[in-house]
C-alpha positions as a Markdown table, in Angstrom:
| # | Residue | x | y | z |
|---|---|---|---|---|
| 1 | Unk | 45.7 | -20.3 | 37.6 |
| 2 | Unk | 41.9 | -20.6 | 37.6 |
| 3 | Unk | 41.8 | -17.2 | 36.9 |
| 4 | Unk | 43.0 | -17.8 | 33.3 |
| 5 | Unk | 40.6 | -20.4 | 32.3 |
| 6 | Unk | 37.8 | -17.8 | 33.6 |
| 7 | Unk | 39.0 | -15.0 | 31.8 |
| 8 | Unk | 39.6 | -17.3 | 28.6 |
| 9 | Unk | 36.4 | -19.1 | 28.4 |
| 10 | Unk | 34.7 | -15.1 | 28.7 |
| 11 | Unk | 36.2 | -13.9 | 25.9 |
| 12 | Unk | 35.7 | -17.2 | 23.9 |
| 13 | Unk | 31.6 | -16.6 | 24.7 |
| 14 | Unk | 31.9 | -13.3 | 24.1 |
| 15 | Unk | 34.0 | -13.7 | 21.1 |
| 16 | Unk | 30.7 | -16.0 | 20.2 |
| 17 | Unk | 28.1 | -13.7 | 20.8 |
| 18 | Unk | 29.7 | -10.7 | 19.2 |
| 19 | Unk | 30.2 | -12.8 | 16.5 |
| 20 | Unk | 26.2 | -14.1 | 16.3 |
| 21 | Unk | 24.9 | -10.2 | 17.0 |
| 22 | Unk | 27.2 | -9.0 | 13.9 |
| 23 | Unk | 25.4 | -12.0 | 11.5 |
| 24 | Unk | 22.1 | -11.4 | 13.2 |
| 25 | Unk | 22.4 | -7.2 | 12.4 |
| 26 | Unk | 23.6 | -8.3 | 9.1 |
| 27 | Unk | 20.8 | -10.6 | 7.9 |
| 28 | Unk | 18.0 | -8.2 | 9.5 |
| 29 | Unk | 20.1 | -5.4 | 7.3 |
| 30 | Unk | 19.6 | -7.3 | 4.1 |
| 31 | Unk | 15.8 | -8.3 | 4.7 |
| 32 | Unk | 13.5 | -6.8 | 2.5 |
| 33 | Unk | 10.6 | -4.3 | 4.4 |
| 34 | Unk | 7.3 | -4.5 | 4.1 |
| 35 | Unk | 5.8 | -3.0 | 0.9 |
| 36 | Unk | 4.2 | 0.1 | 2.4 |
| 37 | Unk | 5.1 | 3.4 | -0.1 |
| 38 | Unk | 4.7 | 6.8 | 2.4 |
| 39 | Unk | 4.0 | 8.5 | -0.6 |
| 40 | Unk | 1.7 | 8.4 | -3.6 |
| 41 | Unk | 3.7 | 8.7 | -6.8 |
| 42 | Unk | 2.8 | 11.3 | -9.2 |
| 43 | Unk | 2.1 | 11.1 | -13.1 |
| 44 | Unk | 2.4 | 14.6 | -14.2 |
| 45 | Unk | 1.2 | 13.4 | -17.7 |
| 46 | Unk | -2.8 | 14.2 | -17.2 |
| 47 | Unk | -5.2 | 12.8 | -19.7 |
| 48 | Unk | -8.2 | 14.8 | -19.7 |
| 49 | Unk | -11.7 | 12.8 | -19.6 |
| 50 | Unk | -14.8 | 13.0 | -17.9 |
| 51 | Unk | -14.1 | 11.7 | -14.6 |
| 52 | Unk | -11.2 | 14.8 | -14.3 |
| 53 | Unk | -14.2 | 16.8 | -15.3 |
| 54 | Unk | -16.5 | 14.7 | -12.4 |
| 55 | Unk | -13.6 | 15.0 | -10.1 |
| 56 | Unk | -13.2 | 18.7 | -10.3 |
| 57 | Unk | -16.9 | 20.2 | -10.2 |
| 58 | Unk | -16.9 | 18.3 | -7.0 |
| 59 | Unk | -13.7 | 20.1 | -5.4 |
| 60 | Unk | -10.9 | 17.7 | -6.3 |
| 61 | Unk | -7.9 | 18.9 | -8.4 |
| 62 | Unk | -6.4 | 15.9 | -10.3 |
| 63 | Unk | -2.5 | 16.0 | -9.7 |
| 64 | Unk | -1.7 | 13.0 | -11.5 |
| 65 | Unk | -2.9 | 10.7 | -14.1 |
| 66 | Unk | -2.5 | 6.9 | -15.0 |
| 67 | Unk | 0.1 | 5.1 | -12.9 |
| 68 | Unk | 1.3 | 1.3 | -13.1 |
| 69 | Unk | 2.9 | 0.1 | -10.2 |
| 70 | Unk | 4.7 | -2.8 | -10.5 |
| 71 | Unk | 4.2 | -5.9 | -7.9 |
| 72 | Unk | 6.7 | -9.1 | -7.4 |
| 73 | Unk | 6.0 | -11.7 | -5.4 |
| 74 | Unk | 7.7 | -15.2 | -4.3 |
| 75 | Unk | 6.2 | -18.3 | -4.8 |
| 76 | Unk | 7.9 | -21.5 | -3.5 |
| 77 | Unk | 11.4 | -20.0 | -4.7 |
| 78 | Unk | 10.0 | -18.4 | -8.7 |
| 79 | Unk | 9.1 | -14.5 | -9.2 |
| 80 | Unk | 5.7 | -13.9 | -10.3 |
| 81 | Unk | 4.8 | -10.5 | -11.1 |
| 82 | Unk | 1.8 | -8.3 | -11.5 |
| 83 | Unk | 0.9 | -4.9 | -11.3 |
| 84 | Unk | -1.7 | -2.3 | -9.3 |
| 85 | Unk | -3.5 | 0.8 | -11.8 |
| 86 | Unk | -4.3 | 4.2 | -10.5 |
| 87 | Unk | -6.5 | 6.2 | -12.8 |
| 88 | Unk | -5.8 | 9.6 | -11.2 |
| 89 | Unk | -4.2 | 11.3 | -8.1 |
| 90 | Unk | -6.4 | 13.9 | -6.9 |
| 91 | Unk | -6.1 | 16.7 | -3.4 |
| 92 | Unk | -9.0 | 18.1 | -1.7 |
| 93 | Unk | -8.2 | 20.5 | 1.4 |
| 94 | Unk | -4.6 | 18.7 | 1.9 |
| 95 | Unk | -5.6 | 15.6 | 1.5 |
| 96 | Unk | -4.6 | 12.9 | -1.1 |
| 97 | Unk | -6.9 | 10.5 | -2.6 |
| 98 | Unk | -6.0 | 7.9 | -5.0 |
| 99 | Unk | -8.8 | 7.6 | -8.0 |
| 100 | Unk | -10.4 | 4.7 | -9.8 |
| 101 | Unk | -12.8 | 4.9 | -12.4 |
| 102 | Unk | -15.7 | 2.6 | -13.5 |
| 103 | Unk | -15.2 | 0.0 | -16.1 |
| 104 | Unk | -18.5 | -1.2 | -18.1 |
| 105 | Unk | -17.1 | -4.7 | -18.7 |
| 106 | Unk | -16.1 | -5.2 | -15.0 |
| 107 | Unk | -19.0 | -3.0 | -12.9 |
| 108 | Unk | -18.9 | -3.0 | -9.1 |
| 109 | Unk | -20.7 | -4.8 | -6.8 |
| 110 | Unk | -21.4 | -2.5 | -3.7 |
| 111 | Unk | -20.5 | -5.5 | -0.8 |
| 112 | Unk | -17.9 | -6.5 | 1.4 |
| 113 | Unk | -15.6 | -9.1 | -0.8 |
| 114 | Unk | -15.7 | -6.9 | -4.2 |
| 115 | Unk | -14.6 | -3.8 | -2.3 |
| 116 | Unk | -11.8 | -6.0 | -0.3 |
| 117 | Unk | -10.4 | -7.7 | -3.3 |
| 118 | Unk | -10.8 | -4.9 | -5.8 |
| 119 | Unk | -10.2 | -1.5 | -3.5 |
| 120 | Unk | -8.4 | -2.9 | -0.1 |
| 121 | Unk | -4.9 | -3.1 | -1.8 |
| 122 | Unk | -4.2 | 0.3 | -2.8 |
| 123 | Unk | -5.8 | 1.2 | 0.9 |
| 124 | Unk | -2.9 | -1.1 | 2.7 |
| 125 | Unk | -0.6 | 0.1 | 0.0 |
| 126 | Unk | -0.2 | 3.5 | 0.4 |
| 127 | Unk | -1.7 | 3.9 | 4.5 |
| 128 | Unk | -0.9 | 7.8 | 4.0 |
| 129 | Unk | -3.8 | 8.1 | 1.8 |
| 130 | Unk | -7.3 | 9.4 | 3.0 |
| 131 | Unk | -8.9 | 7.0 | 0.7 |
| 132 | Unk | -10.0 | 6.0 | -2.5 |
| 133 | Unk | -12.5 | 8.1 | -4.7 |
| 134 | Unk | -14.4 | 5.7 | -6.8 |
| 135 | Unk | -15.7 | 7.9 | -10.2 |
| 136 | Unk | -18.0 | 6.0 | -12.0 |
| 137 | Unk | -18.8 | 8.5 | -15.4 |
| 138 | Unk | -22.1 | 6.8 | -16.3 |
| 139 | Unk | -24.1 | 7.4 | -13.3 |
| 140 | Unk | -21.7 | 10.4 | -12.5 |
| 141 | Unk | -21.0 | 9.9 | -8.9 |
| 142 | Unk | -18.0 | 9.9 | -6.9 |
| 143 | Unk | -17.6 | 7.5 | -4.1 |
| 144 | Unk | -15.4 | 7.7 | -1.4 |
| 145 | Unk | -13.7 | 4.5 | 0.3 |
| 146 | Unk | -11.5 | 4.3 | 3.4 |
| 147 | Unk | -11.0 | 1.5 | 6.0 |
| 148 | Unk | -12.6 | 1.4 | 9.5 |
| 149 | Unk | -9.9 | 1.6 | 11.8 |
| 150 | Unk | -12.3 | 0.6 | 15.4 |
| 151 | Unk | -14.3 | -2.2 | 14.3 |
| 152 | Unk | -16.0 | -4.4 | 17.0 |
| 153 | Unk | -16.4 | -7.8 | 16.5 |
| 154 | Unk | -20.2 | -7.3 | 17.4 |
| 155 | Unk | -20.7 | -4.7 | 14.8 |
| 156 | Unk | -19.7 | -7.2 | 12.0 |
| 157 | Unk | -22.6 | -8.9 | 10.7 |
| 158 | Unk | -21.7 | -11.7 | 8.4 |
């Protein structure tokens, strides 16, 4: 007779845990991912300008143009949204580099914080991209911005 209480209270647990792995699959199912895009997105509408001109004297051919990519986030249960720019799209010897031009009313400052808050999200945006090519048409350069992936704490200095 004690056998049938064992063999009940088993399947009642397992019944229970079969039950909690099917909600836990479920809700893990139904969570959002990260926001990491593989891929860069491609305008095939081009607007010619002097940084395509910059861009290609320099080796670069410009595969896209102007992009908005659209940005929600949750704050204490409301939707606030915002949005990222990319200029251009442009390939060099199978690489893809996402483009930003300069702006005269909002220049950039060469250090640490304006390149993390103005560059660092399309860099963690799109990780499959080999950087970002900063065209700035008044000087006409081209700069070229990626993340350090082996930092030491002792090479930081700041």
């Amino acid at each position: 007779m004690d056998t049938r209480y064992d063999t009940v209270i088993i399947t009642v647990i397992g019944v229970i845990l079969g039950i909690w792995a099917l909600y836990s699959l479920r809700a893990w199912l139904k969570e959002p991912g990260p926001l990491v895009l593989k891929t860069i997105p491609i305008n095939e509408e081009l607007n010619e300008g002097p940084a395509v001109d910059q861009l290609e004297e320099a080796g670069y051919e410009v595969v896209g143009g102007k992009m908005k990519i659209p940005l929600a986030f949750k704050v204490n249960g409301h939707t606030v949204y915002s949005r990222l720019f990319i200029d251009y799209v442009a390939v060099r010897n199978g690489s893809t580099y996402m483009v930003k031009t300069s702006r005269r009313k909002k220049p950039m400052e060469w250090n640490g914080p304006d390149l993390r808050d103005r560059l660092m999200p399309y860099l963690l945006l799109y990780p499959g991209c080999a950087g970002v090519l900063y065209v700035d048409t008044d000087e006409k350069s081209i700069r070229l911005i990626t993340l350090m992936e082996d930092l030491e704490e002792e090479e930081y200095e700041g």
